[in-house]
C-alpha positions, 0 to 999 in steps of 0.5 A: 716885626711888631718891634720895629713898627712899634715908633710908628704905632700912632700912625697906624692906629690913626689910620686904622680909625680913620678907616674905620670911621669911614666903614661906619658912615657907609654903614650909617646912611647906606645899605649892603648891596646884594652879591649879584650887584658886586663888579668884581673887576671893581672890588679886585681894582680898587680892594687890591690898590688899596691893599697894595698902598697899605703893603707899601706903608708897612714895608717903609716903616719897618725898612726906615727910621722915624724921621721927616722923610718916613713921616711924608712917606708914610702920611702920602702912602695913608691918604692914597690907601684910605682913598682907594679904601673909601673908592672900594666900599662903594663896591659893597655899600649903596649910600642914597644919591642924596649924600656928597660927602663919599666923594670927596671921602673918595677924591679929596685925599688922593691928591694930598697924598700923592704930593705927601709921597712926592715930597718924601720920595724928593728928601729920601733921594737927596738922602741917599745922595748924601748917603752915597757920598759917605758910603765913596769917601768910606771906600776910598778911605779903606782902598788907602788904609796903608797910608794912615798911622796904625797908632793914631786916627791920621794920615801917615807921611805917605798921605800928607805929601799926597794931599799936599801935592794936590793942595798946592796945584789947588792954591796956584790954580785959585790963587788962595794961600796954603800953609803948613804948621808943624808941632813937635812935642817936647822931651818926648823921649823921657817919656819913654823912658821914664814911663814906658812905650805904651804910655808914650803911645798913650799920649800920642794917641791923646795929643791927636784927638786934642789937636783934631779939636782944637782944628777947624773943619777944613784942615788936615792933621797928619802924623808926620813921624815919631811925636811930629805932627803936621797940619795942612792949613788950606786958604791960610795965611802965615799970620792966621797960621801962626795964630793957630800953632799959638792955641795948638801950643796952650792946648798941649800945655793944658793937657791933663794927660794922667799915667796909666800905672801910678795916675800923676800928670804928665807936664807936656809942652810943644814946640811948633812952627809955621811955613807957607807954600809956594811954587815947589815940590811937596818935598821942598815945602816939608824941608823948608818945614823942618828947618823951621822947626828945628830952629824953633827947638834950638832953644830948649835944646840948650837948656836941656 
């Protein structure tokens, strides 16, 4: 327990000073009252209030990381215990009328605290929010596990027509452009051949975390099937699109993909193409696709 609260170490040795402090003054400039004078009632009030804050204060640092949230938490929690632990020596301490200042020892920082807890209490709600949403989109992502690629971190063929159906119902209904841009990479097969499935799968895998790189927040890279990706351009024109494939092509060119076995470099290079959706199926969008895509391969096909 002591690991875990050993970040929050200053906060607790500033609280434990400051009520010492406050035990000192009471001690300096009042005098102990006799046992019949204590009401206990009071003492087991406001001794047990200012036990439970200091209970509170422990739990939400040993259960929270240090951070914004943990420090209102645990500043609001400190003031409201050193209120109560101030309103309780009253109970065995007199101090001479002639003295203020316990009062506001007593009153001042209650208010402060209980603003400090309300702030805390706000951000720990909004962060959890934001939590709940994460911990959704994780659910929803294990209940279609199916539907992404065993080989790289992408949606399968499944997942993109899914998706795509959805984003074209999205583009008719805010009258926004929706383009698709597929890459396919070149000679792929004398890959396989000349190095092996596993290092084909290698480069594959690596060809995916570079394209995911190279995209923006808001797209979405499918594999689409063997060595053909698929990326899903919302709110995109053709000539943005075409953009996009252009520096997708110089990052796989660029690509310094080094063999496993014997360490040389692989001189990969793609071809892509670029479509945009209009009002039809999922199916015709992807044909339309792959035509282009084919066309954009017909050249080095001849030069094979």
């Amino acid at each position: 327990m002591f690991s875990v609260l050993k970040p929050h170490r200053w906060k607790l040795l500033l609280l434990l000073l400051a009520a010492n402090l406050g035990l000192i003054l009471h001690l300096a400039c009042g005098e102990l009252k006799s046992v019949s004078e204590w009401v206990w009632l009071d003492i087991v009030g406001e001794g047990g209030s200012a036990l439970l804050a200091l209970v509170w204060l422990g739990l939400v640092l040993k259960s929270r990381p240090a951070g914004r949230v943990t420090n209102y938490l645990a500043l609001g929690l400190g003031c409201i215990f050193f209120s109560w632990w101030i309103d309780s020596l009253d109970e065995f301490i007199r101090l001479p009328d002639s003295i203020t200042w316990d009062h506001w020892l007593e009153s001042g920082p209650m208010p402060v605290g209980m603003l400090l807890l309300t702030l805390g209490i706000y951000h720990w709600h909004r962060e959890q929010l934001a939590i709940s949403a994460q911990m959704e989109k994780r659910e929803r992502l294990f209940r279609e596990h199916r539907l992404f690629d065993k080989l790289t971190p992408l949606g399968g063929a499944d997942y993109l027509k899914r998706q795509l159906a959805s984003s074209l119902d999205e583009s008719l209904a805010q009258q926004q452009p929706l383009s698709l841009l597929a890459l396919d990479l070149d000679n792929f097969a004398a890959i396989n051949q000349a190095c092996g499935h596993a290092e084909g799968d290698a480069v594959l895998q690596a060809v995916s975390h570079l394209l995911l790189l190279n995209l923006r927040r808001q797209d979405l890279l499918c594999r689409l099937a063997g060595d053909r990706f698929v990326v899903l351009l919302a709110n995109t024109g053709e000539s943005q699109a075409r953009l996009l494939a252009l520096e997708l092509q110089q990052a796989v060119h660029g690509l310094a993909h080094k063999t496993r076995q014997h360490g040389e470099r692989l001189h990969l290079s793609a071809s892509t193409a670029v479509v945009m959706a209009m009002d039809e199926s999922p199916e015709q969008v992807l044909k339309r696709l792959n035509l282009a895509l084919a066309r954009a391969k017909q050249p080095l096909a001849k030069t094979a």
